[in-house]
mmJSON file of the N, C-alpha and C atoms, coordinates in Angstrom:
{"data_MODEL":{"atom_site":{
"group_PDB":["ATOM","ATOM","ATOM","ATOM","ATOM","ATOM","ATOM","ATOM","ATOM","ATOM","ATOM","ATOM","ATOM","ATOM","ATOM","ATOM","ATOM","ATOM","ATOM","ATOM","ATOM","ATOM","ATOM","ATOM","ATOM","ATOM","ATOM","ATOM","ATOM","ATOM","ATOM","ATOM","ATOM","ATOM","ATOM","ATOM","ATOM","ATOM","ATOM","ATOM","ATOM","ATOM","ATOM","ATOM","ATOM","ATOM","ATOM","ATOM","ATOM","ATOM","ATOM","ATOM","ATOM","ATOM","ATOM","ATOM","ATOM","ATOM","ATOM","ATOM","ATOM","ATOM","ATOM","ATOM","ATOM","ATOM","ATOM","ATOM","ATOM","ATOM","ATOM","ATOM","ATOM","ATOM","ATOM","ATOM","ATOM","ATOM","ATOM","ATOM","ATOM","ATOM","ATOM","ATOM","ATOM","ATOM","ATOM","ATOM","ATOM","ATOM","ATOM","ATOM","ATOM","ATOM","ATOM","ATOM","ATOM","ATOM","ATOM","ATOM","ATOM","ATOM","ATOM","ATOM","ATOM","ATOM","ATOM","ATOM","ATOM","ATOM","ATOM","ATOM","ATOM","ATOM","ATOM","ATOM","ATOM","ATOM","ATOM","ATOM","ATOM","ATOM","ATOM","ATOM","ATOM","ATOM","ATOM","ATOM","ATOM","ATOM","ATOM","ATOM","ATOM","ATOM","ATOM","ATOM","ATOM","ATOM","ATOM","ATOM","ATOM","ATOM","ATOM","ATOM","ATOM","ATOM","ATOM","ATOM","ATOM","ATOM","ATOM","ATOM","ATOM","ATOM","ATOM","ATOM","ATOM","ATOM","ATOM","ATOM","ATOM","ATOM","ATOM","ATOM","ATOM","ATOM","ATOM","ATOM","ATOM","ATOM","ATOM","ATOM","ATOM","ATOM","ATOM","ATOM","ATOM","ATOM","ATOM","ATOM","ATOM","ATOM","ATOM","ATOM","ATOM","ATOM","ATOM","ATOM","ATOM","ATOM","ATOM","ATOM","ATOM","ATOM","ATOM","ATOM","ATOM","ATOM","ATOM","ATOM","ATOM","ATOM","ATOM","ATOM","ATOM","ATOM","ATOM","ATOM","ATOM","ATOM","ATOM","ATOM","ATOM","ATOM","ATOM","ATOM","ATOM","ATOM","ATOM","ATOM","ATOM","ATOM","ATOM","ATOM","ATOM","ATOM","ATOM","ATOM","ATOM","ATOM","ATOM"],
"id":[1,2,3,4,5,6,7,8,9,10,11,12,13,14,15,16,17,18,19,20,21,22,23,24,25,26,27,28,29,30,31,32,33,34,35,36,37,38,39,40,41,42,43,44,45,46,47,48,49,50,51,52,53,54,55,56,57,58,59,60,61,62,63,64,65,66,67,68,69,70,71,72,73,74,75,76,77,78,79,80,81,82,83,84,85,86,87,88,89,90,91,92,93,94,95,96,97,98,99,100,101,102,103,104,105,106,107,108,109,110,111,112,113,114,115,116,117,118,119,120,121,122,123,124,125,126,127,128,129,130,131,132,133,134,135,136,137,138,139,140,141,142,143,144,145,146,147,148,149,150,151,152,153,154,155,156,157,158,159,160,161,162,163,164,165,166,167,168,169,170,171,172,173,174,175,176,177,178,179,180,181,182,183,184,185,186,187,188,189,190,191,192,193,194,195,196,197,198,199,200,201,202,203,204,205,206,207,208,209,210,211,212,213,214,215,216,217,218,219,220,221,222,223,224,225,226,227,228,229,230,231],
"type_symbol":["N","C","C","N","C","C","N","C","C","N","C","C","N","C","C","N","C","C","N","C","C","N","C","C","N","C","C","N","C","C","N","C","C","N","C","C","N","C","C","N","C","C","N","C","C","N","C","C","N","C","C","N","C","C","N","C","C","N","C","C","N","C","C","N","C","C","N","C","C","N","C","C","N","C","C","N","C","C","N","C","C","N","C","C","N","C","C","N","C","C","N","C","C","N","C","C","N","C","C","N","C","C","N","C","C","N","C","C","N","C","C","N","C","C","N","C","C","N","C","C","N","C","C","N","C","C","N","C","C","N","C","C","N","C","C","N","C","C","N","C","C","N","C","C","N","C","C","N","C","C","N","C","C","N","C","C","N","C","C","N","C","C","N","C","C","N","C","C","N","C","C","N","C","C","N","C","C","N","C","C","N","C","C","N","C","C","N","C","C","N","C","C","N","C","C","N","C","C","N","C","C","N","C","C","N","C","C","N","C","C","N","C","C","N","C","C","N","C","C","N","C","C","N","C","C","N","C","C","N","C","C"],
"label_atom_id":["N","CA","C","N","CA","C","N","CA","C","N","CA","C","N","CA","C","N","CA","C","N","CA","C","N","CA","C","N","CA","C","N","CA","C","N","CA","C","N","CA","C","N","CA","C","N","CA","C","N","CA","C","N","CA","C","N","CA","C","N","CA","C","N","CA","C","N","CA","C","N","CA","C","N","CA","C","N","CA","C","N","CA","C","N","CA","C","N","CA","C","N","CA","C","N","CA","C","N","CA","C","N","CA","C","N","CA","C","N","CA","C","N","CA","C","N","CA","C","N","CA","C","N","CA","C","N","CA","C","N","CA","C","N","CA","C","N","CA","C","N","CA","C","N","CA","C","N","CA","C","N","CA","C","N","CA","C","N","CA","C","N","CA","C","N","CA","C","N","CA","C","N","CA","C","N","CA","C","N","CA","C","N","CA","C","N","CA","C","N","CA","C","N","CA","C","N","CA","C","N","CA","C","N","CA","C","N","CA","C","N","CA","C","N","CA","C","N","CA","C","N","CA","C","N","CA","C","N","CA","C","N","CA","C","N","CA","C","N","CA","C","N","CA","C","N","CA","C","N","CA","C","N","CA","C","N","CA","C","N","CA","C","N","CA","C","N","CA","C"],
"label_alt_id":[null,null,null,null,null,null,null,null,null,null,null,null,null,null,null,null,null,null,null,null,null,null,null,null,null,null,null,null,null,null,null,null,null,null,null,null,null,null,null,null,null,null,null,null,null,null,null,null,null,null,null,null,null,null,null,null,null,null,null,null,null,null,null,null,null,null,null,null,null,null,null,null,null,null,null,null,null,null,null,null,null,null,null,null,null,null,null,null,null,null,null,null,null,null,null,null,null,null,null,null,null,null,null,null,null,null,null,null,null,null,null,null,null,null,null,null,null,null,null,null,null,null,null,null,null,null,null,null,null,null,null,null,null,null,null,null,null,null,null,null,null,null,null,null,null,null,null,null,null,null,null,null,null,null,null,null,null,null,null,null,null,null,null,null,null,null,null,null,null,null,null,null,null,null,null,null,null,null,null,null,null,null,null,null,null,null,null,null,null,null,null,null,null,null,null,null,null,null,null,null,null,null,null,null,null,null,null,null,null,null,null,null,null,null,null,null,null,null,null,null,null,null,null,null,null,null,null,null,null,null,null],
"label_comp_id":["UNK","UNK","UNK","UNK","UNK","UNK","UNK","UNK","UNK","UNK","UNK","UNK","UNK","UNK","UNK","UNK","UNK","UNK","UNK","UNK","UNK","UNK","UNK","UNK","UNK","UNK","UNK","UNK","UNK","UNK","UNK","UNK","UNK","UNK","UNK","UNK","UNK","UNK","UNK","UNK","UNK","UNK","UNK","UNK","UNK","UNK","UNK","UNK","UNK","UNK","UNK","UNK","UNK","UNK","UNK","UNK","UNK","UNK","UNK","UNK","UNK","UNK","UNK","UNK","UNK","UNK","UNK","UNK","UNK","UNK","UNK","UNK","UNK","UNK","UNK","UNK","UNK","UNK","UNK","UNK","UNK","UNK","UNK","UNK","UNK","UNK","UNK","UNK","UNK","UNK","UNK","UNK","UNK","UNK","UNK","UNK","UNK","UNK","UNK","UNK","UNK","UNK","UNK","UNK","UNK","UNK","UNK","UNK","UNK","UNK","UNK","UNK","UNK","UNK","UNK","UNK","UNK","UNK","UNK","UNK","UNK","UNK","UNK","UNK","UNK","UNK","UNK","UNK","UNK","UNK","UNK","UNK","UNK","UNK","UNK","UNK","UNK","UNK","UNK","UNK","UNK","UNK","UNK","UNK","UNK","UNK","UNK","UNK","UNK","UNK","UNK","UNK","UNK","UNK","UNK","UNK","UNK","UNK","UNK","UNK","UNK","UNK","UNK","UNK","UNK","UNK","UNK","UNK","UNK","UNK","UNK","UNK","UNK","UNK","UNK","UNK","UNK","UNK","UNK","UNK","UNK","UNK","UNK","UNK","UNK","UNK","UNK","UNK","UNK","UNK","UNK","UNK","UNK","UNK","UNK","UNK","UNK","UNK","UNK","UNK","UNK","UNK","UNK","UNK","UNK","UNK","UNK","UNK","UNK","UNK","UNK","UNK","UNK","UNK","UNK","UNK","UNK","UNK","UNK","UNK","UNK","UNK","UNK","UNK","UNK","UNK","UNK","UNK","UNK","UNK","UNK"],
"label_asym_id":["A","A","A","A","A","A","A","A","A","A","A","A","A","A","A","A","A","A","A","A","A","A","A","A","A","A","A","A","A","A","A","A","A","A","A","A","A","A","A","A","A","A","A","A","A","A","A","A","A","A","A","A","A","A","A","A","A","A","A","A","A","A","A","A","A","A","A","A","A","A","A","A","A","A","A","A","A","A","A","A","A","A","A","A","A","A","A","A","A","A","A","A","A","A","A","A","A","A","A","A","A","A","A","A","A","A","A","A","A","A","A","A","A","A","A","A","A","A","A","A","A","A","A","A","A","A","A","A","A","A","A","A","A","A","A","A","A","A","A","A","A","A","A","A","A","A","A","A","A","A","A","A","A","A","A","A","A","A","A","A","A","A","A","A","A","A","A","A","A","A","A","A","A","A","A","A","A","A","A","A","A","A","A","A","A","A","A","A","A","A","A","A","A","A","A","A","A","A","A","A","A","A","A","A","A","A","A","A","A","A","A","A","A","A","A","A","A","A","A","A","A","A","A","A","A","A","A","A","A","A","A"],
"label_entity_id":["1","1","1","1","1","1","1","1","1","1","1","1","1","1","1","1","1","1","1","1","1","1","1","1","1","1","1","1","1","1","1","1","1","1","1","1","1","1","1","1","1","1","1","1","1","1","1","1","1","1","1","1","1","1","1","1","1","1","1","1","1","1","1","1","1","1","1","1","1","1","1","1","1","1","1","1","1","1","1","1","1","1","1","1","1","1","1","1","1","1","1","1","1","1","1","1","1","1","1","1","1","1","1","1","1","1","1","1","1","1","1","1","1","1","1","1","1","1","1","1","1","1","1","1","1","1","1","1","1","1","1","1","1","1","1","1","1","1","1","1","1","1","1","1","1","1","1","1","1","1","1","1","1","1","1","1","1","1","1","1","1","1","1","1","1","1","1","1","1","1","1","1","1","1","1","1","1","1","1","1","1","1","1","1","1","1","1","1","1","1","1","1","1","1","1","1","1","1","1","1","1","1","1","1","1","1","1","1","1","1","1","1","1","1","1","1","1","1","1","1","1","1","1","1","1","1","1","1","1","1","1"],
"label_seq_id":[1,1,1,2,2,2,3,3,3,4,4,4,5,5,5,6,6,6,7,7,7,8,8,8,9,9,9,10,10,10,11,11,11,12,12,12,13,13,13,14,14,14,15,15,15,16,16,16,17,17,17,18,18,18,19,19,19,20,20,20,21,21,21,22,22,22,23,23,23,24,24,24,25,25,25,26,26,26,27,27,27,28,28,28,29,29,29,30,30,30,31,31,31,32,32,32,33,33,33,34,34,34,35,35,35,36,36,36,37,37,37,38,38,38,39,39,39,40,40,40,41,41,41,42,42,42,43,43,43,44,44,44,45,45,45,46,46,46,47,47,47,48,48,48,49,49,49,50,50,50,51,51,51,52,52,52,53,53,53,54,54,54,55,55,55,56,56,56,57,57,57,58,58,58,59,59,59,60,60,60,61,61,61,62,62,62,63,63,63,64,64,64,65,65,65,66,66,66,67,67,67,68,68,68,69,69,69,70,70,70,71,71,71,72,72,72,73,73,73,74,74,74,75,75,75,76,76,76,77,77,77],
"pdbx_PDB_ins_code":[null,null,null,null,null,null,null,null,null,null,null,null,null,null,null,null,null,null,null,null,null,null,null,null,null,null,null,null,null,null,null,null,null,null,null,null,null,null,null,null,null,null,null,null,null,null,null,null,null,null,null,null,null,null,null,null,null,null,null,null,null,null,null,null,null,null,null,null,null,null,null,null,null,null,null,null,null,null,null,null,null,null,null,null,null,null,null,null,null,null,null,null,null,null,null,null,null,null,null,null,null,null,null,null,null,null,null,null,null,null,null,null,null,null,null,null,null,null,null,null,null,null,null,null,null,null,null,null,null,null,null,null,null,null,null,null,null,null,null,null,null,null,null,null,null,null,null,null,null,null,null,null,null,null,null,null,null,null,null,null,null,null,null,null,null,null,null,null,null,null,null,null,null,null,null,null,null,null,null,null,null,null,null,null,null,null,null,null,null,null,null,null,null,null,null,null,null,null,null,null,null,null,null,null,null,null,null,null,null,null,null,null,null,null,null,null,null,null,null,null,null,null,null,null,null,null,null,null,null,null,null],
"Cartn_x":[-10.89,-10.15,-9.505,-8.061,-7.512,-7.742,-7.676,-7.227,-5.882,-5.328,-3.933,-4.309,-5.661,-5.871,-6.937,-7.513,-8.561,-9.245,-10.806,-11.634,-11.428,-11.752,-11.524,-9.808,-9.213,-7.75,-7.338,-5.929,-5.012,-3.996,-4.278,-3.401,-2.402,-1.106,-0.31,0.409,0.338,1.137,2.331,3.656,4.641,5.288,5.241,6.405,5.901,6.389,6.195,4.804,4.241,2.917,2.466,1.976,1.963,0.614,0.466,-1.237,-1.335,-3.039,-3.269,-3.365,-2.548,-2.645,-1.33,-0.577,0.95,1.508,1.937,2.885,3.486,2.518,3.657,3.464,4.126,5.199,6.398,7.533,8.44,9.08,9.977,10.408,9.597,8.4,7.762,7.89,7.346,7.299,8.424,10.141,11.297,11.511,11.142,11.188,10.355,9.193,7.683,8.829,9.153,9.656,11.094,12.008,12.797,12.472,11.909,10.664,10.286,9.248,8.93,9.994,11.21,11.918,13.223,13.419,13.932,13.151,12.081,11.337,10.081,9.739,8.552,7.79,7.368,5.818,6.215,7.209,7.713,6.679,6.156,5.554,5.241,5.023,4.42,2.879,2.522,0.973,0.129,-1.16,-1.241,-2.169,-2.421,-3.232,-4.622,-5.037,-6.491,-6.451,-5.414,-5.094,-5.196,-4.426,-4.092,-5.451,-6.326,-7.757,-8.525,-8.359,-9.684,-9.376,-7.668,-8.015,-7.914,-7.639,-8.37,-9.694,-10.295,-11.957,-12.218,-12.139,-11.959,-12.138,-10.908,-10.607,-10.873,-11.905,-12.97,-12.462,-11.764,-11.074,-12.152,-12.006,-12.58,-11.571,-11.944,-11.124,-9.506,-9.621,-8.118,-7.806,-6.841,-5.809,-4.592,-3.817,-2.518,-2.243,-0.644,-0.2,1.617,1.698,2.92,3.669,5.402,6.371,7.258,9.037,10.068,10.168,10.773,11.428,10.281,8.725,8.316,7.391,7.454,7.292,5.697,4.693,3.638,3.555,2.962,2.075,0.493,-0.131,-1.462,-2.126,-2.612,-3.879,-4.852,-5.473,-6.633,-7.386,-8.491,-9.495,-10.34],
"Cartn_y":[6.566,6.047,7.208,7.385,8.417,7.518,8.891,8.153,8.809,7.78,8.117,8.719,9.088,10.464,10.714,12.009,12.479,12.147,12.092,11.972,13.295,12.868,13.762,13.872,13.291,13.297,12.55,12.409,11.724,11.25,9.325,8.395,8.562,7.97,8.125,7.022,6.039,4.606,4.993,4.837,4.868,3.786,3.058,2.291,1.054,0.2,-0.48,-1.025,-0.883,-1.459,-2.075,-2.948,-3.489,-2.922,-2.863,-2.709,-4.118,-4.02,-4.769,-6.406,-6.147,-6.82,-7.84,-7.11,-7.453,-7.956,-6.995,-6.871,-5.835,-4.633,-3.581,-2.699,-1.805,-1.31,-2.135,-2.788,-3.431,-3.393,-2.327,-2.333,-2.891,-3.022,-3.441,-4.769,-5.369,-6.826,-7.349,-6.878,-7.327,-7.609,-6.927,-6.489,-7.397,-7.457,-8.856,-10.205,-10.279,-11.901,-11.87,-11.015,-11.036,-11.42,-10.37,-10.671,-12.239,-12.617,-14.09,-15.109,-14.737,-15.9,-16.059,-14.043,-14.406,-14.409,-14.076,-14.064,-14.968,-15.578,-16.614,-16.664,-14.708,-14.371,-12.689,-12.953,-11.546,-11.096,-10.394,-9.931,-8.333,-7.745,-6.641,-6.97,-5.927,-6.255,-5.04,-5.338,-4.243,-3.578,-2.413,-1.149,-1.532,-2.65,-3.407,-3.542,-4.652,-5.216,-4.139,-3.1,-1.65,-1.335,-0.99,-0.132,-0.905,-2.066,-3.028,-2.884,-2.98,-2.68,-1.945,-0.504,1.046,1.308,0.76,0.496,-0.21,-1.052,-1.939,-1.407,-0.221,0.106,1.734,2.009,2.827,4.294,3.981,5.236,4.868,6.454,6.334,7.95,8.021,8.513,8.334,6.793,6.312,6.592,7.121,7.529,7.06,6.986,6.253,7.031,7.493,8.347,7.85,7.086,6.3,7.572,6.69,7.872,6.783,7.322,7.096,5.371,4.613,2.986,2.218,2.447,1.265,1.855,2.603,2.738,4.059,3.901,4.593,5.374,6.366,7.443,7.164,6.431,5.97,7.029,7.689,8.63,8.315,8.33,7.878,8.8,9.09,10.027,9.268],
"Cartn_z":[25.499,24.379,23.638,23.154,22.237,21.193,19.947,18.761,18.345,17.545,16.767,15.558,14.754,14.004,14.24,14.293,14.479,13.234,14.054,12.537,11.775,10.158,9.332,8.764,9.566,9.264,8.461,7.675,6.518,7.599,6.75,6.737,5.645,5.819,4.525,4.979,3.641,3.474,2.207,2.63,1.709,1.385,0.485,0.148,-1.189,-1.315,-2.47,-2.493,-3.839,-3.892,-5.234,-5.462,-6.712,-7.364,-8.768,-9.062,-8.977,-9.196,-8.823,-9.811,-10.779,-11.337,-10.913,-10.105,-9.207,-10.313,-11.704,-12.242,-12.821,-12.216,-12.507,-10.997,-11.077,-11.734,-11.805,-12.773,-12.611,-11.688,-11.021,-9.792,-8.741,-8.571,-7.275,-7.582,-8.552,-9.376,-9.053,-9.151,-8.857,-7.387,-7.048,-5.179,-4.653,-4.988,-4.823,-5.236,-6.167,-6.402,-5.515,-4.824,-4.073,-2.233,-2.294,-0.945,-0.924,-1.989,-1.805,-1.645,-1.826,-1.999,-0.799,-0.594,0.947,2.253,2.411,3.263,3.629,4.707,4.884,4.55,4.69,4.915,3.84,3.211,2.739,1.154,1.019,-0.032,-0.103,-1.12,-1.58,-2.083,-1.479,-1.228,-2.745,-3.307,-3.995,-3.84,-4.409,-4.287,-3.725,-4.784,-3.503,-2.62,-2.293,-1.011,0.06,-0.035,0.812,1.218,0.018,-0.043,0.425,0.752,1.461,2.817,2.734,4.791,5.323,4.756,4.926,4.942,4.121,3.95,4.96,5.675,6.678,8.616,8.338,9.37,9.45,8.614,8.622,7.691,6.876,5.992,4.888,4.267,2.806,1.826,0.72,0.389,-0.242,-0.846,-0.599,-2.12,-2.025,-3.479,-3.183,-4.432,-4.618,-5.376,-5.584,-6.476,-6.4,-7.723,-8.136,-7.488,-6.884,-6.882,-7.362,-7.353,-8.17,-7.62,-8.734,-7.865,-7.889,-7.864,-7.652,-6.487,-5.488,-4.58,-5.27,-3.972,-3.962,-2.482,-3.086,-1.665,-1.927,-0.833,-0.29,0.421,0.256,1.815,1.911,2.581,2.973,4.184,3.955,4.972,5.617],
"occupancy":[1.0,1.0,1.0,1.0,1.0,1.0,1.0,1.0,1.0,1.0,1.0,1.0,1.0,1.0,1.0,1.0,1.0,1.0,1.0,1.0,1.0,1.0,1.0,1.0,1.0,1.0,1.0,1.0,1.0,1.0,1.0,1.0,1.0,1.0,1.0,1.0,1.0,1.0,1.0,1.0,1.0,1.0,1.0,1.0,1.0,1.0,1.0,1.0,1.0,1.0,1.0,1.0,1.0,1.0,1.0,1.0,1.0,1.0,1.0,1.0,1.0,1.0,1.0,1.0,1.0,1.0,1.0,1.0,1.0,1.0,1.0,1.0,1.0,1.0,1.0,1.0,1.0,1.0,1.0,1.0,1.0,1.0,1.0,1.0,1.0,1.0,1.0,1.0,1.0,1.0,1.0,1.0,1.0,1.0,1.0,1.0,1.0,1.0,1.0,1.0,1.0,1.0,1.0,1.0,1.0,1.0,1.0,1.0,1.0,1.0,1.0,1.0,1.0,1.0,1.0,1.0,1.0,1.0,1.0,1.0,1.0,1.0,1.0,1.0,1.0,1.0,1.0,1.0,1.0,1.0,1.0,1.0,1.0,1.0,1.0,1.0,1.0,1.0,1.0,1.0,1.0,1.0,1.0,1.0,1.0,1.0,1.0,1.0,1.0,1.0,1.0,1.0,1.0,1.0,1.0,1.0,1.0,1.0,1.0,1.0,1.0,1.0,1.0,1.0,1.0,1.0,1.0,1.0,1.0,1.0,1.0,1.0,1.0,1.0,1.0,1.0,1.0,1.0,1.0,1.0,1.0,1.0,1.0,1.0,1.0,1.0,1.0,1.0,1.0,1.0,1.0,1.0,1.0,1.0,1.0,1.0,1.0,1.0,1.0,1.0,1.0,1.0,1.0,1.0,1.0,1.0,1.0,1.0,1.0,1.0,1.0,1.0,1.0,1.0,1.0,1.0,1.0,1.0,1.0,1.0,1.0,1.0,1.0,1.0,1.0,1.0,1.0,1.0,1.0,1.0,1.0],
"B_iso_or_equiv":[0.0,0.0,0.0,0.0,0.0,0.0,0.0,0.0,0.0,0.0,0.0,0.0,0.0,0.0,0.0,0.0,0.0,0.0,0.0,0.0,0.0,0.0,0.0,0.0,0.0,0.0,0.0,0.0,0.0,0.0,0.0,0.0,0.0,0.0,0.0,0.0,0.0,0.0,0.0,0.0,0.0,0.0,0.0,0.0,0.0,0.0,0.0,0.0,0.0,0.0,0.0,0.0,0.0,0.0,0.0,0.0,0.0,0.0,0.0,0.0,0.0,0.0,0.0,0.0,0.0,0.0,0.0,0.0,0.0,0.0,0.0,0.0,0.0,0.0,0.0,0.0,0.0,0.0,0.0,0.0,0.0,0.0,0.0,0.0,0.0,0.0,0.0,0.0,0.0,0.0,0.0,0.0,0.0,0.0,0.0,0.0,0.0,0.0,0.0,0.0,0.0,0.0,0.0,0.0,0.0,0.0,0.0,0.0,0.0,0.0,0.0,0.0,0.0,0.0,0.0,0.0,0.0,0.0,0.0,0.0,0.0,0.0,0.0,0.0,0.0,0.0,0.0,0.0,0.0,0.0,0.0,0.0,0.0,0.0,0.0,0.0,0.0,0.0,0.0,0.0,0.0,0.0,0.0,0.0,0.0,0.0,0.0,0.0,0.0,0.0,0.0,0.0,0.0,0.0,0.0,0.0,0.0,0.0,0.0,0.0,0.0,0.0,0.0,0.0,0.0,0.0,0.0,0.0,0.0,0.0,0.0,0.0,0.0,0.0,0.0,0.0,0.0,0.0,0.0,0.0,0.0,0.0,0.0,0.0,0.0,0.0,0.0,0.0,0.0,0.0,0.0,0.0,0.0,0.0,0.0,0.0,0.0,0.0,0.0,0.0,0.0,0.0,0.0,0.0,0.0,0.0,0.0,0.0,0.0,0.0,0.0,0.0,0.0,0.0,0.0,0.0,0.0,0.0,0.0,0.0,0.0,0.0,0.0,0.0,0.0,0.0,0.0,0.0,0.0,0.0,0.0],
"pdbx_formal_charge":[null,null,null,null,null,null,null,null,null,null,null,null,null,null,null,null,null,null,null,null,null,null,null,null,null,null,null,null,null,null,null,null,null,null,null,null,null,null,null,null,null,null,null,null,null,null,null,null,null,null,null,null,null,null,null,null,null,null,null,null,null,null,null,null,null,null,null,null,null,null,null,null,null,null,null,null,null,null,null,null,null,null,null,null,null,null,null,null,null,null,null,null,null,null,null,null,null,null,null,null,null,null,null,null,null,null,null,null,null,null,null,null,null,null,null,null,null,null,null,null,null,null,null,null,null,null,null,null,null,null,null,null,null,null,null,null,null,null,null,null,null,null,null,null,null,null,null,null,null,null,null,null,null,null,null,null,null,null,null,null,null,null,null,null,null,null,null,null,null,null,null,null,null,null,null,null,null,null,null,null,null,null,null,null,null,null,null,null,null,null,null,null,null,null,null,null,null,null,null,null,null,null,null,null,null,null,null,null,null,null,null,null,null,null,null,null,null,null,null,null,null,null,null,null,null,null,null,null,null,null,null],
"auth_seq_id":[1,1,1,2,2,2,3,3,3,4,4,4,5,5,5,6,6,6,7,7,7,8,8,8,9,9,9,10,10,10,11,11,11,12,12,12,13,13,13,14,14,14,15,15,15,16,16,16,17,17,17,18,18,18,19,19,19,20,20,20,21,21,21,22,22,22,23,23,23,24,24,24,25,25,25,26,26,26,27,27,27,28,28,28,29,29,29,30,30,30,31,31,31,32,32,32,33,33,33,34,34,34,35,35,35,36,36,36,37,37,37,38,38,38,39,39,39,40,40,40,41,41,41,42,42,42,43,43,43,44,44,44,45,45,45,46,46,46,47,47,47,48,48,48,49,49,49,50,50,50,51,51,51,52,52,52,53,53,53,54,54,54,55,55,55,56,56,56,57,57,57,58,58,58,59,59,59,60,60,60,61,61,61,62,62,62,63,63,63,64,64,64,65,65,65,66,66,66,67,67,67,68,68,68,69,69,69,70,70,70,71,71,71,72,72,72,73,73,73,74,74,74,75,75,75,76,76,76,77,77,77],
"auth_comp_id":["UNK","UNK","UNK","UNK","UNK","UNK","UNK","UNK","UNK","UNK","UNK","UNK","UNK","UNK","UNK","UNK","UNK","UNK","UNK","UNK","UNK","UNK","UNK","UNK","UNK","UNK","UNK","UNK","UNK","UNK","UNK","UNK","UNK","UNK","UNK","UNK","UNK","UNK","UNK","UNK","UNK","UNK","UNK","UNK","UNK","UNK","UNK","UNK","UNK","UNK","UNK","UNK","UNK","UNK","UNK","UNK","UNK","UNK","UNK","UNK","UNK","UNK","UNK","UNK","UNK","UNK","UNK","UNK","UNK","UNK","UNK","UNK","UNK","UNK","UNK","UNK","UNK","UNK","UNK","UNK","UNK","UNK","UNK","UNK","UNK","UNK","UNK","UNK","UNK","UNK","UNK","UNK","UNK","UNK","UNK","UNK","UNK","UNK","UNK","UNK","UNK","UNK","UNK","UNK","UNK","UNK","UNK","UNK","UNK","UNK","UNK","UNK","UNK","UNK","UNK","UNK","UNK","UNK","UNK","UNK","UNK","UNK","UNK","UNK","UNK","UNK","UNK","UNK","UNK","UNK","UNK","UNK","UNK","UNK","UNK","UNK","UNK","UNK","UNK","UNK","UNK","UNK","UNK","UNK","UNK","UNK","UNK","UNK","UNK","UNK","UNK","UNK","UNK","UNK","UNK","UNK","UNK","UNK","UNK","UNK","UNK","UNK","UNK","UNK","UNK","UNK","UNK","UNK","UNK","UNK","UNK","UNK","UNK","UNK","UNK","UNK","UNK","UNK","UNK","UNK","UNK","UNK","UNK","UNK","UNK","UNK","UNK","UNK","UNK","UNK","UNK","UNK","UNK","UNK","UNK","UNK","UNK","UNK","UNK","UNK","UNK","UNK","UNK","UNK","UNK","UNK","UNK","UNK","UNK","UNK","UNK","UNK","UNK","UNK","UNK","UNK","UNK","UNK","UNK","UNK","UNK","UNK","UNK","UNK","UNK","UNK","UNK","UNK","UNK","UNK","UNK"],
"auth_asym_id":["A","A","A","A","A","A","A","A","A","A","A","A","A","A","A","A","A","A","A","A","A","A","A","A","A","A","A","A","A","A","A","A","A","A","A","A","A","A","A","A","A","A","A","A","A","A","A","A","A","A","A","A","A","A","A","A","A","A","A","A","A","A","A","A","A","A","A","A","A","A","A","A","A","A","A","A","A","A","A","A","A","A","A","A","A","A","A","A","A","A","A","A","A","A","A","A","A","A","A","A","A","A","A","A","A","A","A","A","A","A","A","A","A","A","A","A","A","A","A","A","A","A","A","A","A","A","A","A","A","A","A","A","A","A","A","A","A","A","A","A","A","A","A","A","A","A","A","A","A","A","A","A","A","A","A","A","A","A","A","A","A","A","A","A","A","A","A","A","A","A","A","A","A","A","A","A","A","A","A","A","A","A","A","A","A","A","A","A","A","A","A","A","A","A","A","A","A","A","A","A","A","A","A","A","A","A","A","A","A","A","A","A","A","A","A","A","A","A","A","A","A","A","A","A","A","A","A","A","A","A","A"],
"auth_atom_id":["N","CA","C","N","CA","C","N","CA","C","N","CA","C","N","CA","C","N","CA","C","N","CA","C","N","CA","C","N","CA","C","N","CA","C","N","CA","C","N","CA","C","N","CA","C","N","CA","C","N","CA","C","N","CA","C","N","CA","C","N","CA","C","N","CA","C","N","CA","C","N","CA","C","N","CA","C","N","CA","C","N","CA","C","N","CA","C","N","CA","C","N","CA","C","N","CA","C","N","CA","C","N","CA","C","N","CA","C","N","CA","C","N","CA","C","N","CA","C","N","CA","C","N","CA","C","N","CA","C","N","CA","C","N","CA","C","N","CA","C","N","CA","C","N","CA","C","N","CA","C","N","CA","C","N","CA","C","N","CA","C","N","CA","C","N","CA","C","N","CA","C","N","CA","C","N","CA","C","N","CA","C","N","CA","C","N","CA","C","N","CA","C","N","CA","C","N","CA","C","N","CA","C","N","CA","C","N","CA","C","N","CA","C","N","CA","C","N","CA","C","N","CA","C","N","CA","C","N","CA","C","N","CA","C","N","CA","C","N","CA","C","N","CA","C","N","CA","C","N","CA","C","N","CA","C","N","CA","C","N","CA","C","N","CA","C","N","CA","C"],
"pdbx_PDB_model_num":[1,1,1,1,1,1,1,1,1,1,1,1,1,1,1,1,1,1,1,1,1,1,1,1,1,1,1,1,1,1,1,1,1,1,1,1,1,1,1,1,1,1,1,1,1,1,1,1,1,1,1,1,1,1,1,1,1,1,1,1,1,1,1,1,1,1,1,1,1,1,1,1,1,1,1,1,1,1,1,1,1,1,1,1,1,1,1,1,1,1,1,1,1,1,1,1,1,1,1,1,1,1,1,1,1,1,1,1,1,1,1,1,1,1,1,1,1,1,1,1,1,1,1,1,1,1,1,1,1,1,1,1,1,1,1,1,1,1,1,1,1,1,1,1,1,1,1,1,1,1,1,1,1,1,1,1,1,1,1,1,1,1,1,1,1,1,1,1,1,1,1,1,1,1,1,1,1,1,1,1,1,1,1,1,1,1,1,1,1,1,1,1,1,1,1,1,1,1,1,1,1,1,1,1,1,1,1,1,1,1,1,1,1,1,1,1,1,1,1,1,1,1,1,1,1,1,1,1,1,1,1]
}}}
């Protein structure tokens, strides 16, 4: 079996993420109610959501660190 990271290694998730309260950051919130309404299955997912299925799929270590728009940087070890 390979793996696609070695243990001990950083995951990095970029792109829109809601807290978890999925109403801020505003930009993501705008983008979330756009998503829902053109898409089937379209949503922005939030910082929990992310950290449970990193936790899940055997990461620990997970930080989030807001960047510009709405959008977040996720890592995870």
């Amino acid at each position: 079996m390979s793996l696609a990271i070695t243990p001990g290694g950083v995951l990095y998730v970029i792109g829109i993420m809601l807290d978890n309260s999925r109403l801020s950051p505003p930009e993501a919130g705008a983008r979330n109610l756009l998503f829902l309404n053109e898409y089937g299955v379209g949503q922005a997912y939030t910082e929990q959501e992310y950290t449970d299925w990193l936790r899940e799929a055997g990461f620990a270590e997970v930080t989030r660190v807001p960047i510009a728009e709405g959008n977040s940087i996720l890592s995870a070890r």
